[in-house]
C-alpha positions in Angstrom: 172.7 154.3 138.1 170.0 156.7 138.3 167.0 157.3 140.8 163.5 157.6 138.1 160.5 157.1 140.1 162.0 156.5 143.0 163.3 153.4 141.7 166.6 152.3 141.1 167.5 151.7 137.8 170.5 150.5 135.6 169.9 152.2 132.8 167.5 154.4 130.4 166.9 153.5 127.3 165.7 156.5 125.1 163.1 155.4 122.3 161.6 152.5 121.5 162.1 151.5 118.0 164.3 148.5 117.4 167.9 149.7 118.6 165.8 151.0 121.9 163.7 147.6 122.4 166.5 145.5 121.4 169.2 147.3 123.8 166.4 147.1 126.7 165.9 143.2 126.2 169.4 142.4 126.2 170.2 144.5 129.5 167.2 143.0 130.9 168.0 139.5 130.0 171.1 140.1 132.0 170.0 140.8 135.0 169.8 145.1 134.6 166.5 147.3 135.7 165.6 149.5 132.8 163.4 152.3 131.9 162.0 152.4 128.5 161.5 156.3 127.3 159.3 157.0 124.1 158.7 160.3 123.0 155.1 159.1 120.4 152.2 158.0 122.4 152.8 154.2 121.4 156.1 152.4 121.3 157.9 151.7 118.2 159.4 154.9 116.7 160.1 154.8 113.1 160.6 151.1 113.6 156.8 150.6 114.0 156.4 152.2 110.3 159.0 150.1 107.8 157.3 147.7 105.4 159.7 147.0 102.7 161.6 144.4 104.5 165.0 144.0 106.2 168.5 143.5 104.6 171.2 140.7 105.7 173.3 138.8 103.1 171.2 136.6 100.7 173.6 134.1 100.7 172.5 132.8 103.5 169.4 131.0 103.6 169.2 130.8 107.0 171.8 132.9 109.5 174.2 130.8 110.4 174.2 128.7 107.4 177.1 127.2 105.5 177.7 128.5 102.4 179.7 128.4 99.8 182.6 131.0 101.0 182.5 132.7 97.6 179.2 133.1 97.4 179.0 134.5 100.6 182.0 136.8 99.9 180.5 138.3 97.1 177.0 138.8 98.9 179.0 140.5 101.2 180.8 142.8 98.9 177.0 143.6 97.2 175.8 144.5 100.5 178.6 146.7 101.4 178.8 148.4 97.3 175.0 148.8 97.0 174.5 150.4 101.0 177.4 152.4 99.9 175.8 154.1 96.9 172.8 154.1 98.3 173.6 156.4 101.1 176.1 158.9 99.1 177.8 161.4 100.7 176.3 160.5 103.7 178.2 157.2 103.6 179.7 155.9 107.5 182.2 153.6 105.5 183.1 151.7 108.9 179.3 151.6 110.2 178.1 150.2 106.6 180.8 147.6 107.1 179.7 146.6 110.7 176.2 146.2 109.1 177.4 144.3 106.6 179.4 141.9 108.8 177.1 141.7 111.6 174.0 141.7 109.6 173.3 137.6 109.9 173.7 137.7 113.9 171.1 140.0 113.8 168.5 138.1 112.2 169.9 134.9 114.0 169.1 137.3 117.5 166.0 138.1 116.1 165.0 134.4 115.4 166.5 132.6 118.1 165.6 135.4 121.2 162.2 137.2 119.6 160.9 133.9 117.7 160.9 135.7 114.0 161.2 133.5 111.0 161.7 134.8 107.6 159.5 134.6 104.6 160.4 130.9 104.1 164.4 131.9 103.7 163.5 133.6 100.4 164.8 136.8 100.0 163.2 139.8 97.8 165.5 142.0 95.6 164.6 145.9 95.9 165.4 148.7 94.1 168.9 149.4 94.4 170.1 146.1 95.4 172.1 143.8 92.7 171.2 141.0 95.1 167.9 139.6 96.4 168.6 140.7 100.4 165.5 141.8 101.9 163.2 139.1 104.0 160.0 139.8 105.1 158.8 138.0 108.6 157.0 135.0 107.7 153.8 135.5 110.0 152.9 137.6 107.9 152.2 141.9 108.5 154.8 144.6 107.9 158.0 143.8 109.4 158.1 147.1 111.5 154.8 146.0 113.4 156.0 142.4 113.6 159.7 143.3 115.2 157.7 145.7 117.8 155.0 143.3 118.3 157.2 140.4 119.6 160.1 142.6 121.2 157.3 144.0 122.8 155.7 141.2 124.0 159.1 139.7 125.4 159.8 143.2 127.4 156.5 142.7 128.9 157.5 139.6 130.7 160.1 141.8 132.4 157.4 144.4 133.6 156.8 144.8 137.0 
């Protein structure tokens, strides 16, 4: 614990993009006091600025999903091979695979806790994917605004 404000906190959570409001909720949500550090004017970091979309395996239409297992194995394996090239020598091999593997209970947090639904379960394929990945949220906007706008809105309850 430290003392911020004269008040006793839990932790301090340093930015506000989505790892930042995400950790926040979920200490919150369990009970913790947190303070929320940004270093921009406005919350969001480089969160508040991505448009294209965001990844989890395709061949799930909706997190959670059955699937046909080899269907979802080789989703998997396209996620993993074309994250892999993309980043290069700057590879993480093990945290590319945690993204990979935990990539659906992410969007299933993000749709079950923040209320996010995803362009009608139909995934866009970018540039440099073999496989259409990347869902847009479907109330429309850019999906950085929309993820800060309703994490946002659920921290606020917490505010005091």
């Amino acid at each position: 614990r430290v003392v911020v404000a004269e008040t006793m906190v839990d932790a301090v959570v340093v930015g506000t993009g989505l790892a930042g409001l995400v950790a926040a909720l979920e200490l919150l949500d369990r009970g913790g006091r947190v303070v929320l550090i940004e270093k921009q004017g406005s919350m969001g970091g480089n969160t508040i600025k991505a448009s294209s979309g965001i990844n989890f395996i395709s061949g799930t239409p909706t997190p959670g999903a059955a699937v046909d297992d080899d269907d979802y194995q080789r989703q998997k394996e396209s996620f993993l091979h074309d994250t892999l090239q993309s980043a290069g020598s700057r590879a993480t091999p093990e945290l590319i695979q945690l993204l990979v593997e935990q990539s659906a209970d992410g969007m299933e947090w993000l749709q079950s806790r923040a209320g996010l639904e995803w362009n009608n379960n139909k995934p866009s394929q970018l540039g440099g994917h073999s496989h259409a990945r990347t869902f847009l949220p479907s109330q429309g906007g850019t999906i950085g605004y929309t993820l800060v706008s309703a994490l946002k809105t659920l921290l606020e309850e917490y505010q005091t």
